[in-house]
DRENDO-1510 file (C-alpha; in Angstrom, 1 decimal, always signed):
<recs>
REC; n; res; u; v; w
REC; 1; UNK; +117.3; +117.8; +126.4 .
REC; 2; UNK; +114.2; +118.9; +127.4 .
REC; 3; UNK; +111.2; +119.2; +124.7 .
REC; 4; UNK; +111.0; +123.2; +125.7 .
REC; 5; UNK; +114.8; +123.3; +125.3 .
REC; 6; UNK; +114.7; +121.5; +121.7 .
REC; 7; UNK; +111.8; +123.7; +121.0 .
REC; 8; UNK; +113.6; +126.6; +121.2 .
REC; 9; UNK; +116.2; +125.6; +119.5 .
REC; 10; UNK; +114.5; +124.8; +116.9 .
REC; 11; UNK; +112.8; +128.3; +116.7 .
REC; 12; UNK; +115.9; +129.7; +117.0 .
REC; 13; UNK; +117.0; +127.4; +113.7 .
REC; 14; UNK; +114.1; +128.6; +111.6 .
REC; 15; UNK; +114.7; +132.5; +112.7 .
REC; 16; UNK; +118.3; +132.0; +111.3 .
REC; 17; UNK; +116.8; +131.1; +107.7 .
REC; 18; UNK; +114.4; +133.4; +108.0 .
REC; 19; UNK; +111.5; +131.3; +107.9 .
REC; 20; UNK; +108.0; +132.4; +109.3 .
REC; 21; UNK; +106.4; +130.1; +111.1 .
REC; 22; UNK; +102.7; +130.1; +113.2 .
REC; 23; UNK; +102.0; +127.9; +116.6 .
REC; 24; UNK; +98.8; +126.7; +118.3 .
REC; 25; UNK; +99.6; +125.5; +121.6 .
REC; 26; UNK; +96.9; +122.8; +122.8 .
REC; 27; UNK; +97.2; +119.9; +125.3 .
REC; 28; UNK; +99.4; +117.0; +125.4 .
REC; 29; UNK; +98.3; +114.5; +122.0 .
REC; 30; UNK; +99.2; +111.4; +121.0 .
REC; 31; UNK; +97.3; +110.9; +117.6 .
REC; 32; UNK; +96.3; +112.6; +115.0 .
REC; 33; UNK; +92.7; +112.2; +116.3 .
REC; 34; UNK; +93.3; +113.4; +119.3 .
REC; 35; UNK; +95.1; +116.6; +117.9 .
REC; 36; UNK; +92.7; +117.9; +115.5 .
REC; 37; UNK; +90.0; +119.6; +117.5 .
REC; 38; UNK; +92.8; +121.6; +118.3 .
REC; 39; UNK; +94.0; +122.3; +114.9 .
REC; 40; UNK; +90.8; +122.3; +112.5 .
REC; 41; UNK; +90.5; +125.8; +112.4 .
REC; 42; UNK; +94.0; +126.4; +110.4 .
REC; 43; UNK; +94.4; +126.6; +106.8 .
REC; 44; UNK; +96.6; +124.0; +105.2 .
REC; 45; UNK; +97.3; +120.7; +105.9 .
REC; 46; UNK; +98.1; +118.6; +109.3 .
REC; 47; UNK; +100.7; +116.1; +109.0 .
REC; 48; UNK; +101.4; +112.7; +110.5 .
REC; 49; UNK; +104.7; +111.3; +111.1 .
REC; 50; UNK; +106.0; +107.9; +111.2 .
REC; 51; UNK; +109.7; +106.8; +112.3 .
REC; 52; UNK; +110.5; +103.5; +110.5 .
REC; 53; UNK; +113.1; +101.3; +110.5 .
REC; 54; UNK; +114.3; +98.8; +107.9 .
REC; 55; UNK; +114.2; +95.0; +109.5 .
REC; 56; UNK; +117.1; +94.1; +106.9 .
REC; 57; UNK; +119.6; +97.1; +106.3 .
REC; 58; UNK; +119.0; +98.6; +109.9 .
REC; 59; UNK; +118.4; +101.7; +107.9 .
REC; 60; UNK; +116.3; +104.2; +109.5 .
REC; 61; UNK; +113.2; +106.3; +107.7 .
REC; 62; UNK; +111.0; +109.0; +109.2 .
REC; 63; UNK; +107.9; +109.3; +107.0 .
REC; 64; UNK; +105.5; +112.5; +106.7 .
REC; 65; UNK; +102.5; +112.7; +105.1 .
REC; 66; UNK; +98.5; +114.2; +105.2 .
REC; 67; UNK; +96.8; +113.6; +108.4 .
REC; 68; UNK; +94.0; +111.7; +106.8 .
REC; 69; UNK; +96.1; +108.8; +104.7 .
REC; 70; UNK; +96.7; +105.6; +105.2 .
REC; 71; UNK; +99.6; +104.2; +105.1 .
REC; 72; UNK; +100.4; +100.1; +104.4 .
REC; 73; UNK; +103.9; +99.5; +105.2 .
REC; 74; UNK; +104.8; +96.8; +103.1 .
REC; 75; UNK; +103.2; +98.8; +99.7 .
REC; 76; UNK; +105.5; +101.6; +101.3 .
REC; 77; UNK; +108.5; +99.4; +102.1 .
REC; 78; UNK; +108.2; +97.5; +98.0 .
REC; 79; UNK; +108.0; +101.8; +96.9 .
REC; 80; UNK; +111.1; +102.3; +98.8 .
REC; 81; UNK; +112.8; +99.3; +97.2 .
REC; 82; UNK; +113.5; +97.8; +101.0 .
REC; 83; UNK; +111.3; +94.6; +100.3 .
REC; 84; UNK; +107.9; +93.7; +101.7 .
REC; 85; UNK; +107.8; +93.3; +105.4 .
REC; 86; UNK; +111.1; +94.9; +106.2 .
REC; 87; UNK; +109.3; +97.9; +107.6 .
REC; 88; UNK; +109.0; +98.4; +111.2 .
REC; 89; UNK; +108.1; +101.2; +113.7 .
REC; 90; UNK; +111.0; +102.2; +115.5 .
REC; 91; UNK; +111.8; +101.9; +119.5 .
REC; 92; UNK; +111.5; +105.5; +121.2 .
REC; 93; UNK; +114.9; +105.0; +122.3 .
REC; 94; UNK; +116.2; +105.5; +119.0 .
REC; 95; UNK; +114.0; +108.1; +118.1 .
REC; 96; UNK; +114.8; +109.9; +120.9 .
REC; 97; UNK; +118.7; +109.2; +120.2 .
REC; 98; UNK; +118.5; +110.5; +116.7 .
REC; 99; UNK; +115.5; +113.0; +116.9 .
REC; 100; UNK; +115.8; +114.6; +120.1 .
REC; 101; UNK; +111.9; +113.3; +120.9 .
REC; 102; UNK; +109.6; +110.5; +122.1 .
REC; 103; UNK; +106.7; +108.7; +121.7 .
REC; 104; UNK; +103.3; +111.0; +120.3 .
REC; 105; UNK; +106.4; +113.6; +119.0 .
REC; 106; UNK; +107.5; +112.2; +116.0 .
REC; 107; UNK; +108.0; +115.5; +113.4 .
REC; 108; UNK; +110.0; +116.3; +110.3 .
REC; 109; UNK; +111.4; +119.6; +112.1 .
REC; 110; UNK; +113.0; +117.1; +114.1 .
REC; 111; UNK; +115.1; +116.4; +110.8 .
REC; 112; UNK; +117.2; +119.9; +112.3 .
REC; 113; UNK; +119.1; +117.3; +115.2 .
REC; 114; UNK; +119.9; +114.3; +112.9 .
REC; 115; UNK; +123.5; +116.1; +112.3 .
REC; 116; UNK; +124.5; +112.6; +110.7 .
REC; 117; UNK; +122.2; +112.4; +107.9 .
REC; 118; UNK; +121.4; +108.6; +109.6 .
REC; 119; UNK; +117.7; +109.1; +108.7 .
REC; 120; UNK; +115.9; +109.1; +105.2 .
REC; 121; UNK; +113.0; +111.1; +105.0 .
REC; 122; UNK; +110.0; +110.4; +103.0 .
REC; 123; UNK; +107.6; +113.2; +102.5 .
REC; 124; UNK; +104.4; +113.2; +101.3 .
REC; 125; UNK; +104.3; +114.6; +97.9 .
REC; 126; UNK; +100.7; +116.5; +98.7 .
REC; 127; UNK; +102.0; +118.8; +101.3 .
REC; 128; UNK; +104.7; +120.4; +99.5 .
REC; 129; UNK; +102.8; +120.6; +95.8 .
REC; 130; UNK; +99.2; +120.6; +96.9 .
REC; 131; UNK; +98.8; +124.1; +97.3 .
REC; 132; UNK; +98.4; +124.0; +100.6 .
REC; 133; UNK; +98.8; +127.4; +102.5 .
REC; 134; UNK; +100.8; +125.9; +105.6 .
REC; 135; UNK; +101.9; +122.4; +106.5 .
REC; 136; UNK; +101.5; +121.9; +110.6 .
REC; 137; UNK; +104.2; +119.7; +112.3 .
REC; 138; UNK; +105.0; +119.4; +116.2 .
REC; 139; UNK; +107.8; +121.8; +116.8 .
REC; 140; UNK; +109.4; +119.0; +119.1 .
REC; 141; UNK; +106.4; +118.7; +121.3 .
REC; 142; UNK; +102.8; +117.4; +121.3 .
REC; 143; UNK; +102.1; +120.2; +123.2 .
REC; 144; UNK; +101.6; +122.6; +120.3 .
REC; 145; UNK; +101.5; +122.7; +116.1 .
REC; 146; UNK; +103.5; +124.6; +114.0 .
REC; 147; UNK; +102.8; +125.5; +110.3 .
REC; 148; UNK; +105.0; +126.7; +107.8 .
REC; 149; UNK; +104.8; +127.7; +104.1 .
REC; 150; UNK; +105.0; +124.7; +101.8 .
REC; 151; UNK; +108.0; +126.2; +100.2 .
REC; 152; UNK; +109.8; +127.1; +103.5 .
REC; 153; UNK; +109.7; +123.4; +105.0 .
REC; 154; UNK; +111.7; +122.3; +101.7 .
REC; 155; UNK; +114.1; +125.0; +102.5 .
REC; 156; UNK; +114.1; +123.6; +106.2 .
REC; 157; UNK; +114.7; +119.7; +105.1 .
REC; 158; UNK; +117.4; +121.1; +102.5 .
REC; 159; UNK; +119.2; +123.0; +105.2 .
REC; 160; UNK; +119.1; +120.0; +107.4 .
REC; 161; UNK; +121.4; +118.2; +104.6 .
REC; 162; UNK; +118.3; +115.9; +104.3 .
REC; 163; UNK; +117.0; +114.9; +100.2 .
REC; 164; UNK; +113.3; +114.2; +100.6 .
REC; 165; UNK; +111.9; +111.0; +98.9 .
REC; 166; UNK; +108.4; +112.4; +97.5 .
REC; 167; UNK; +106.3; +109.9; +97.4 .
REC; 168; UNK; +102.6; +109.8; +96.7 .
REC; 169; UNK; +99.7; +108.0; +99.1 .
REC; 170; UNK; +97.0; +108.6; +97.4 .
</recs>
């Protein structure tokens, strides 16, 4: 499917639970740097996204969190209890497989097309009790950011049947 075609359906998803959302359409990006002269002006927090998987258990793990940390995979993977190392990135294949979207896409609303619960999510625990007005995803394109209230986005990952693993990076 199309990133347009996912993209609607996607803000057809959230209109269904009632969830208010904002966009900012901007060119094509494919890092956080790239995307936030586009997106400075908003109030809340950017996110980046990472889609994972486990070396050993073949699990698979899509990891959001600020814009500005840094994340070490093996501290992550030793958190997670998977064992040092056993991190990986995934291949776009399998991203695209499970999430609907490709490389530079990689976004937590994607969580709406993983219909078999194959994917742990790990969020961030700073955008969802920071106080952050908004928290700005891809809405299954890197052609535009989407915020939505802090409180909204858990209703959207509980709805997807998904359990968040909070997790702090600081």
């Amino acid at each position: 499917m199309a990133p347009s075609e996912l993209r609607t359906k996607l803000e057809e998803y959230l209109k269904q639970l009632n969830i208010e959302t904002v966009c900012v359409e901007h060119p094509e990006v494919f890092t956080v740097e790239e995307m936030m002269p586009h997106v400075e002006h908003l109030s809340g927090v950017v996110t980046k996204n990472l889609f994972l998987k486990d070396k050993k258990k073949k699990g698979l793990w899509l990891v959001s969190t600020r814009h500005d940390r840094q994340v070490n995979l093996n501290d992550l993977a030793k958190k997670l209890g998977v064992g040092s190392g056993n991190l990986r990135f995934a291949d776009e294949s399998i991203m695209l497989e499970k999430l609907g979207v490709g490389q530079g896409c990689a976004t937590a609303l994607a969580l709406f097309c993983d219909k078999e619960k194959s994917i742990t999510f790990v969020l961030d625990n700073d955008l969802v009790n920071g106080g952050h007005e908004r928290v700005y995803f891809h809405p299954m394109t890197n052609a535009a950011t989407m915020g939505l209230k802090p409180e909204d986005f858990l209703k959207f990952v509980e709805v997807t049947g998904h359990e968040p693993i909070l997790q702090s990076f600081e």
